[in-house]
N, C-alpha and C positions, 0 to 999 in steps of 0.2 A: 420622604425622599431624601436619602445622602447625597453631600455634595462631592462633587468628583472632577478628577484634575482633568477629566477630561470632557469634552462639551459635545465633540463631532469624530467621529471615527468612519473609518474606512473599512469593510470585510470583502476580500475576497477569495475565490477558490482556483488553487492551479495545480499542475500536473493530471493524472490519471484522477476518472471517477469513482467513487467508492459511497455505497451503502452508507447513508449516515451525513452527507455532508448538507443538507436542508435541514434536517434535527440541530446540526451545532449551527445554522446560519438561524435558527428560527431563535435558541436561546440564546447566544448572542446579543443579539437586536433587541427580545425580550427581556432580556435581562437589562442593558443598558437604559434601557426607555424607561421600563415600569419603575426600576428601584435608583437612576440615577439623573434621568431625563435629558437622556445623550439625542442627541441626533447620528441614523445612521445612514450609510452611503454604502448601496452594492455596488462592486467595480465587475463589471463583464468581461467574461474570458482569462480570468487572470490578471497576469503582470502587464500580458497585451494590451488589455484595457486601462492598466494604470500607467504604460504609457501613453498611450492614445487618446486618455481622458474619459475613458467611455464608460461613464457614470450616471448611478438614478440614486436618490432619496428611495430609502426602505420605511415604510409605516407598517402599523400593527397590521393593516390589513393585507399586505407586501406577505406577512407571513402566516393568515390562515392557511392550515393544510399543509405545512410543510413539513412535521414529524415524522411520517407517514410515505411520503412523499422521495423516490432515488434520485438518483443526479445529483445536479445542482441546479437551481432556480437563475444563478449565475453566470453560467457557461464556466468553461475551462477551457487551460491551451497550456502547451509547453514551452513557452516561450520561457527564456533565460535573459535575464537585460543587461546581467553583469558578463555573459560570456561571448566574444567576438564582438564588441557592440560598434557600431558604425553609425555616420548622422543621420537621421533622418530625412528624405531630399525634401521632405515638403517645409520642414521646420529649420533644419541644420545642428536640431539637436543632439546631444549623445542621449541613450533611453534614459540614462542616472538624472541626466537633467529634465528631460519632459518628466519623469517621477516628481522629481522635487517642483514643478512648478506644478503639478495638480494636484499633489497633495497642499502646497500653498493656495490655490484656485480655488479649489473646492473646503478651503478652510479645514483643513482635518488635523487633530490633535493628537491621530495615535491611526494606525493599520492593524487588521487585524488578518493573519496570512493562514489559508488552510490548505494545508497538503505534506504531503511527502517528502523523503530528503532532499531532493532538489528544492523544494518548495522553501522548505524551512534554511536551506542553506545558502538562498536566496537573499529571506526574511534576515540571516545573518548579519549579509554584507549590505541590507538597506540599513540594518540597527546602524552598522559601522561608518554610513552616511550621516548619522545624525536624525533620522527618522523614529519613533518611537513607534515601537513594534511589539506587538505577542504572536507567537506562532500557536497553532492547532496539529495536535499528529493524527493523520489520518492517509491510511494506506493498508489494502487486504492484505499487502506481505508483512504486516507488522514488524517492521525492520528498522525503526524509528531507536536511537539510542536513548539512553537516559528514561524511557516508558515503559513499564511491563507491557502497554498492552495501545495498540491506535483504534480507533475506530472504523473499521469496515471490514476488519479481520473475521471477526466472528459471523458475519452474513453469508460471507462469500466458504468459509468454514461449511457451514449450514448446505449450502450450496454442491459444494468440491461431494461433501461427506452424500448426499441425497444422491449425487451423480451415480459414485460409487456404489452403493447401496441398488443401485435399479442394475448396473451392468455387471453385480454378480449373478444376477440370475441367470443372463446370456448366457455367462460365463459358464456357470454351469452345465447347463440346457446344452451348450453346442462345442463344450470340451475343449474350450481353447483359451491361449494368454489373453488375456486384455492389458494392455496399456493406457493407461489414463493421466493427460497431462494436465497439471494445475500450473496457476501462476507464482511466480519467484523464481525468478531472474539470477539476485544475487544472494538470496536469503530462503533454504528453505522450511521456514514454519508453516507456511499454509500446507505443505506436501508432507512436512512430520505429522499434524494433527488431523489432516483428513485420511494421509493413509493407516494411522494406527485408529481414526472415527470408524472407516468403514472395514478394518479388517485387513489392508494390505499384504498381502505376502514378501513384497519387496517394495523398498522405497528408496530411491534415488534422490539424492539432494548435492544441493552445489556445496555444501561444506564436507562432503563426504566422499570424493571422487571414486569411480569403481570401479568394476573389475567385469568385463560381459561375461566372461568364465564360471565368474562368484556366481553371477545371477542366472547361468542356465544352470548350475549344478542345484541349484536352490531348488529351480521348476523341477528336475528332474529326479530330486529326490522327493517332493511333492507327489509327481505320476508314481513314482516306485513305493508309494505310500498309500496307492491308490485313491491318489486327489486327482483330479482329472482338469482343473482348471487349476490358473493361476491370475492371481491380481497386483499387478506393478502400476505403482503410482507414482509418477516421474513430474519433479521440478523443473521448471522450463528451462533453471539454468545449472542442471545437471550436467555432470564433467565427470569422463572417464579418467584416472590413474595418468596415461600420458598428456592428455590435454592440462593438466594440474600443474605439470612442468612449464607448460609455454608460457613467457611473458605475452603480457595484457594484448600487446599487438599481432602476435601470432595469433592466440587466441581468437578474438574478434575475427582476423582475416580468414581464419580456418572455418569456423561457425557461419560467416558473411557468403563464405561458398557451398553450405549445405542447402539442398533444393528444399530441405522440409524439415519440421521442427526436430527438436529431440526425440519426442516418442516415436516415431518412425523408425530414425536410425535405430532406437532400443529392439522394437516390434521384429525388424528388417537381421538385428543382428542374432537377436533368439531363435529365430526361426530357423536360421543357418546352423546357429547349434544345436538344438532340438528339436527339429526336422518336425515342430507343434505348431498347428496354426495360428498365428498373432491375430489380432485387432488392434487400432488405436482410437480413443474418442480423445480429442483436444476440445477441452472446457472454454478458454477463450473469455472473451469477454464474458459468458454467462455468469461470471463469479462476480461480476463486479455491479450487475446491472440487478435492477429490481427494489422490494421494499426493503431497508434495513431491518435487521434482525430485533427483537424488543431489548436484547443485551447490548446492540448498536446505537439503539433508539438512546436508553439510559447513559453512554458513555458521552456519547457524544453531546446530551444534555449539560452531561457533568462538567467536561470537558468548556462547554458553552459558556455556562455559569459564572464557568471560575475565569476566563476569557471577561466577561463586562468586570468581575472586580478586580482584576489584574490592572485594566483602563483606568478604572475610576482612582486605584489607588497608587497610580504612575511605577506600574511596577515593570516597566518594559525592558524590551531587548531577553525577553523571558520564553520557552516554547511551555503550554500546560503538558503537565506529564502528570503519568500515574507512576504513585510507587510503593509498595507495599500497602497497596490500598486506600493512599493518601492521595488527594490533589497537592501539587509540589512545582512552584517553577524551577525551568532550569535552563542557566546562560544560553543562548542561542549557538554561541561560538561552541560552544562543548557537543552540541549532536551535528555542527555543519558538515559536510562531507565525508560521517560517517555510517556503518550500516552494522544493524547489530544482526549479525550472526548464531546460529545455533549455537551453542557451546557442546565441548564434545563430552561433558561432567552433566550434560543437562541429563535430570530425573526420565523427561519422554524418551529420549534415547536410548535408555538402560532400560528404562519397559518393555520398550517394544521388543529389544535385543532378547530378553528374558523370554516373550512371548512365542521366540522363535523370530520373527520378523527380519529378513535379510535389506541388507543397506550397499550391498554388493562389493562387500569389502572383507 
């Protein structure tokens, strides 16, 4: 057993759930114990928990069954402690300070932060407190900068593409559009890799704003091809051509007043052009929920791994990142508040373009 700078750590998990985050809570903990004889501390619910206090001791047995195992063992919540923060009325503290007294409380030498850009941008501004922190990327929209790749991506992948897969038959069978909305928000790679997994005809993404025009001339050279269906795979934070224009607050105010998601309005506006029956199936949660994938299982081990020796050899204020195949820390401050986007030079793009594949532009 190596000795390590660090004795007692804290893991916990926030923002959205994703596939894989009991895999990196099981080697973590595994990892610190067996090879450096850390003591660990799951915090509940997040940051909520770390201000709140709301703390258990993790033992080996804490993590039988957890590789295997979706969710978190942990809970989760979106709490933010650095944004709008106000005292608490039972304590009168600010959240930064109930942080810093349980992690002093609870004796802890280092946090261990799993989640997403908020999470980890979070994880930033505790480094920037004086906390010694490693972050974790994990999130199905694999939107994490500085990482080829997070953990949960590839399940919900698995997932999106299986969906797809079963509603071409409909599709076929009863000759009509189907609309199929996955998640990504601001980022769409789960919506470029499941709609060129399962065959997309069109795919919609938020770095890519479109055109309703593009996308019925698309279908309808399709029927004059005699394809009789058609398959669109819409990003949940897909944006037409003029919506690209509006600053951030129109934006939001515009979207804040539609009664229903995106693929709707797409289903709703095709229809009007090509006089073709639409459907829409919205994925939702199902992407995010269930076992991780064995490619999730494996990352988020690695991921884990390299998380206890990061601890052990005081390398904090670091997120684990993949990068060319490499485990690799990197500054915290460098992915806080950013969201890695498609690129318009990416190789999937030009694929699918080649393939035929409309992006409605």
């Amino acid at each position: 057993m190596e000795r390590s700078q660090v004795k007692t750590f804290g893991i916990l998990t926030s923002g959205g759930d994703a596939p894989g985050l009991n895999a990196a809570i099981r080697a973590v903990c595994r990892t610190g114990i067996i090879q450096y004889g850390m003591k660990a501390i799951g915090i509940h619910n997040g940051y909520r928990g770390l201000v709140a206090g709301d703390m258990e001791p993790l033992t080996m047995q804490s993590l039988v069954g957890l590789l295997t195992e979706g969710g978190t063992i942990l809970g989760t919540s979106r709490d933010k402690p650095f944004k709008n923060p106000v005292p608490s009325e039972e304590t009168g503290l600010l959240p930064i300070e109930a942080i810093k007294k349980n992690y002093k409380k609870w004796n802890l030498d280092a946090l261990v932060c799993v989640g997403g850009n908020g999470t980890n941008t979070t994880a930033s501004l505790l480094a920037a407190e004086g906390l010694n922190i490693v972050g974790l990327p994990k999130t199905i929209d694999n939107d994490i900068v500085k990482t080829d790749m997070t953990f949960g991506f590839h399940t919900a992948l698995d997932v999106a593409t299986d969906a797809i897969d079963r509603i071409h038959t409909t599709a076929h069978s009863h000759s009509r559009i189907m609309v199929i909305e996955v998640m990504g928000h601001k980022a769409g790679w789960l919506g470029l890799y499941a709609g060129i997994a399962g065959g997309g005809d069109v795919i919609l993404l938020p770095e890519i704003p479109y055109d309703i025009n593009c996308v019925a001339k698309k279908i309808m050279e399709r029927r004059d091809a005699g394809k009789n269906f058609s398959i669109i795979v819409v990003a949940e934070g897909a944006l037409t051509r003029e919506e690209s224009l509006l600053d951030k607050k129109s934006f939001k105010k515009k979207r804040a007043a539609m009664p229903y998601s995106i693929a709707y309005r797409v289903a709703h506006e095709l229809e009007e052009a090509t006089s073709l029956e639409s459907r829409v199936t919205v994925l939702g949660y199902l992407q995010r929920g269930g076992t991780p994938s064995p490619y999730d299982r494996i990352l988020a081990t690695q991921f884990g791994t390299a998380a206890a020796h990061f601890l052990a050899n005081g390398n904090f204020g670091k997120l684990v990142a993949l990068q060319n195949g490499v485990i690799v820390g990197v500054p915290l401050e460098e992915i806080a508040g950013r969201v890695k986007n498609i690129p318009m030079t990416h190789p999937m793009l030009h694929a699918a373009r080649e393939l035929g594949t409309s992006f409605g532009d």
